[in-house]
C-alpha positions in Angstrom: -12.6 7.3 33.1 -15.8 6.1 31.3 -14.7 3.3 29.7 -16.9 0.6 28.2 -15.2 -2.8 27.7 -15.8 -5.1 24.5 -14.4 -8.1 25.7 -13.7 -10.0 22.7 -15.5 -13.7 22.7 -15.3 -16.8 24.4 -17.0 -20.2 24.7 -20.2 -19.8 26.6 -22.3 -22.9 27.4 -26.1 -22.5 28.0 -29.0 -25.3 28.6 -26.4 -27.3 26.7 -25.0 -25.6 24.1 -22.1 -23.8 23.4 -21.5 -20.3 22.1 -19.3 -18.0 20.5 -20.2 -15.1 22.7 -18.8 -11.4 22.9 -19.8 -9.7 26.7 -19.9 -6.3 27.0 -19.6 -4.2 30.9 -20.3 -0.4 31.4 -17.9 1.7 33.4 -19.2 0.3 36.4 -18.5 -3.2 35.7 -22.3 -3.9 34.9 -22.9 -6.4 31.8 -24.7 -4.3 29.1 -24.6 -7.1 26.5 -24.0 -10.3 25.3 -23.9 -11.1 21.6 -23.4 -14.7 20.7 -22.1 -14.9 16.6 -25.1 -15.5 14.5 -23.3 -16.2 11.6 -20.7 -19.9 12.1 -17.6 -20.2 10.3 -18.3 -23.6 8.0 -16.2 -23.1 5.1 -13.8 -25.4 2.3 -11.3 -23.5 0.5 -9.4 -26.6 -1.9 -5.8 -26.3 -0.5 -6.2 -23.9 1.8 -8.6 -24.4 4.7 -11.6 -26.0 6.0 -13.4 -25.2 9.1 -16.9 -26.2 10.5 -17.9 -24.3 13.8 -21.1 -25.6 13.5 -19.9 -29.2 14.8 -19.4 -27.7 18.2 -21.0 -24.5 18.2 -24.2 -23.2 18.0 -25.6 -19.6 16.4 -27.2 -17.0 18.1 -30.3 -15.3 17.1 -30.3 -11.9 18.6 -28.7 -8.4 17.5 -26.4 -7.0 20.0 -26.9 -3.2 21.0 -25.5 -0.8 23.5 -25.7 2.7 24.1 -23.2 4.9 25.4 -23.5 8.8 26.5 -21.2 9.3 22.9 -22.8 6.7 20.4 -24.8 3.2 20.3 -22.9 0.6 18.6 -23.4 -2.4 17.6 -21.6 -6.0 17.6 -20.8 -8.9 15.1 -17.9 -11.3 16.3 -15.9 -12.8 12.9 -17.5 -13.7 10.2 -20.3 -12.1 11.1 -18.7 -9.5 9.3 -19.1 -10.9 5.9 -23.1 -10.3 6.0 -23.8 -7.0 4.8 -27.5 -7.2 6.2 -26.4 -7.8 10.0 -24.7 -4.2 9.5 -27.5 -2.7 7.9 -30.3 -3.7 10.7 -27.5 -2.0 13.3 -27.3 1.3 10.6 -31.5 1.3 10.5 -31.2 1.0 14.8 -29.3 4.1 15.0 -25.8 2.0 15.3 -23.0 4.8 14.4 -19.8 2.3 15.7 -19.4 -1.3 14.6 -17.4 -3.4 17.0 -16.4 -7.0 15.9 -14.0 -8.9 17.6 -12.6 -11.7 14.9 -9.9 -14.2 14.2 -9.6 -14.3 10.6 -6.8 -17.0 9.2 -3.8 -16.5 6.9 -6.0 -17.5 3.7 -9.0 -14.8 4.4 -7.4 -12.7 6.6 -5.0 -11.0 3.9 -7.9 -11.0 0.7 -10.6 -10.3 3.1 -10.6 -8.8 6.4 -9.4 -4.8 5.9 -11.6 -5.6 2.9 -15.1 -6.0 5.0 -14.5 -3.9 7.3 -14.2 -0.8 4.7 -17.4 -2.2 3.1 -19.5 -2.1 5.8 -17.8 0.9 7.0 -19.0 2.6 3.5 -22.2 0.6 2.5 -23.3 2.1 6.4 -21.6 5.2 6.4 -21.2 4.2 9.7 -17.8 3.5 11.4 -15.9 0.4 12.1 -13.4 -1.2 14.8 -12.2 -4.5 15.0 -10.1 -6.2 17.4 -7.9 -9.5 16.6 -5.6 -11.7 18.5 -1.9 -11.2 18.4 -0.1 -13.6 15.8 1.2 -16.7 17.3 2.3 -18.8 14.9 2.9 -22.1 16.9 -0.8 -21.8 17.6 -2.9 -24.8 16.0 -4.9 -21.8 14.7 -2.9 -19.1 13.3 -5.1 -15.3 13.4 -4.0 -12.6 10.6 -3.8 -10.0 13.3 -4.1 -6.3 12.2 -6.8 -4.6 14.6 -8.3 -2.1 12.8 -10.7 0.7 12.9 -12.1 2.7 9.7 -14.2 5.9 9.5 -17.5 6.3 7.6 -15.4 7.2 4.3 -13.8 4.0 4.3 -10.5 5.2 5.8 -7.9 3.4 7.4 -7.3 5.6 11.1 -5.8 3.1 13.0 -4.2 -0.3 12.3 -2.4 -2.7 14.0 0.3 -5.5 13.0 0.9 -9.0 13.6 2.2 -8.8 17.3 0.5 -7.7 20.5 0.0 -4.1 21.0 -2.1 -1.1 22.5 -4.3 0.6 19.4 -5.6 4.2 19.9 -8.2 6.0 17.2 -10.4 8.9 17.7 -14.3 8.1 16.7 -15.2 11.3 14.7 -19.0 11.7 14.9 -19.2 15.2 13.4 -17.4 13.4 10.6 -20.1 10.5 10.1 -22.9 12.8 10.4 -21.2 15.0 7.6 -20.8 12.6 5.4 -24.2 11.1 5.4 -25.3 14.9 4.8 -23.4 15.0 1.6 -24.4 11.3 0.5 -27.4 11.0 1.6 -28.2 7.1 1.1 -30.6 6.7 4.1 -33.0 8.9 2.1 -32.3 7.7 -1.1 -32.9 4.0 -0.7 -35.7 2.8 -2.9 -37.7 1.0 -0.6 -40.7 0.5 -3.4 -38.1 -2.0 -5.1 -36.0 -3.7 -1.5 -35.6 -3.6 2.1 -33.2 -5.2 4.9 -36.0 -6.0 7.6 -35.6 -8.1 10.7 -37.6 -11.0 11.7 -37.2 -10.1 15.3 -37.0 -7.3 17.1 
């Protein structure tokens, strides 16, 4: 079986610093990728919850790319998934899967996370899979749970609960590349008023 593995993140420490990093092996066990999360999780919600990665972590500063025989996808890990342009640069580089592994909470995780993931699912017509960690409430950090992976049209195929669990979904591609026929946004942007560049490459 050709199976690629997205191994969800872990702490990574490099000349010194840590990461958030995602690391990705091909079918023969080779590493194809690493992304370390650009984006850190610093935020205050009164009464709810406040958070600062950035007092151990540090951000990446490269996009994450693979390609497979089927599609090239592209990676985000958490909240890296809130910034529309990270999935936009991934759309422009030919990106038709988004993969983000993520831990949102029980504040952000219910108003929030199917939320995203349909967004960027839409705003790309591109389609999106995420994969969260089992709820364990006795955990000093408690995830929201609820794997998920959405088509180009912004459907719900697969999604999982709280608990741990196996999740299947079929990525259509005939689908995507139907539905940016019949919207076609790529060709329509109006790139005399905006664009969504990189600073690297």
């Amino acid at each position: 079986m050709d199976i690629y593995l997205i191994g969800g993140s872990i702490p990574e420490e490099d000349a010194g610093k840590l990461y958030n990093t995602c690391a990705v092996f091909g079918p023969d066990g080779t590493l194809l990728v690493k992304h370390r999360k650009i984006h850190l999780f610093d935020i205050d919600v009164p009464g709810k919850i406040t958070f600062q990665e950035s007092k151990t972590l540090s951000p990446g500063d490269n996009f994450s790319t693979f390609d497979t025989p089927y599609c090239r996808v592209g990676l985000g890990i958490c909240y890296d998934i809130r910034f529309a342009e990270l999935a936009q640069v991934y759309a422009q580089r030919g990106c038709q899967l988004l993969v983000y592994p993520g831990a949102f909470n029980l504040t952000t995780g219910p108003a929030h996370w199917e939320l995203l993931q349909r967004g960027r699912a839409v705003d790309n017509q591109i389609s999106v899979a995420t994969a969260s960690p089992a709820r364990d409430d006795n955990a000093s950090y408690v995830a929201w749970g609820h794997s998920t992976v959405v088509n180009p049209w912004g459907e719900v195929l697969a999604k999982a609960g709280t608990e741990e669990m196996i999740l299947y979904s079929d990525i259509d591609l005939k689908k995507l590349a139907e539905i940016r026929q019949q919207i076609p946004i790529f060709k329509q942007k109006r790139s005399d008023l905006y664009a969504v560049g990189t600073k690297k490459p």
